[in-house]
Every structure is written in C-alpha cells, then in structure tokens.
N, C-alpha and C positions, 0 to 999 in steps of 0.2 A: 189270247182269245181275240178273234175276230165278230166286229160286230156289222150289222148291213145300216146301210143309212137310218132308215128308221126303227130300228133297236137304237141306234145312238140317240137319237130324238127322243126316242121315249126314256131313255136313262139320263141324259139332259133336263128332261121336264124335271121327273121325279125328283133329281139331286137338287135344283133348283125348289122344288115343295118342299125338300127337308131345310135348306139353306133358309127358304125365308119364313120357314115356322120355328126355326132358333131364335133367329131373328126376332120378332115380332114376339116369341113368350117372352125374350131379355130384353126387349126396350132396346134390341142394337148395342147389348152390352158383348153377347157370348156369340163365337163361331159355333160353326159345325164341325164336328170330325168323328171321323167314320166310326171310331170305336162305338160312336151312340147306337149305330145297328147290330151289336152283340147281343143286347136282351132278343132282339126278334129273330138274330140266327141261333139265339139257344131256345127259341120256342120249336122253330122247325126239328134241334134235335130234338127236344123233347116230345113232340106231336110223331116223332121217327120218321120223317119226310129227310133229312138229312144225317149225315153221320158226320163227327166231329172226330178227325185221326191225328197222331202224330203223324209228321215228316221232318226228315233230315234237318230242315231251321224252323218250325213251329209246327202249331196245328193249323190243318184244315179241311174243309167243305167238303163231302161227298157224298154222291147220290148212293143210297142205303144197296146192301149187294152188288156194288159195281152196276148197277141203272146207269143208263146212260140218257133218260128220257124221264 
C-alpha cells in the first residue's frame, strides 16, 4: 500500500494518540500493540461498513461487495 506524504502524517499522529494513551491509562507500565484495534475493526464489521474473510494465511479487511471506495 502506498501512502502520500500526508496520509503518513496523519497515520503518524494517530499511532502516536494511541501509543501515548496506553501510555498514560498504565502509568508507563503497558505498550501498544495493534491487536488493541480488533474491537473497533469488529465494530465496522458489525455496523457492515467492512467484511471480515478468510485468505490463504488469515483473515482479512474488505470493503463489503468488493467497494472499492
């Protein structure tokens, strides 16, 4: 996946608001790691804004009816 300068700035920010609000609920005890944003990509599927599939080594993300937008 290709990102343009500022898509990576804004995905920079964000990752950086998750990192220091782990931070900061542990007292600097606990990381971040990704798996923490699994409840909010089973919300999308469940709100049906994304579909959850098998593939060849796991599941993953797609936009519902092949959408591409």
């Amino acid at each position: 996946m290709q990102f343009s300068p500022e898509e990576i700035e804004k995905l920079k920010t964000m990752m950086l608001f998750l990192i220091r609000r782990k931070s900061n609920e542990s007292a600097g005890h606990c990381g971040f790691h990704l798996k923490e944003l699994e409840p909010i990509l089973q919300q999308l599927v469940d709100e049906g804004k994304v579909e959850l599939r098998p593939t060849i080594n796991n599941n993953k993300y797609f936009l519902p009816n092949g959408n591409s937008r």
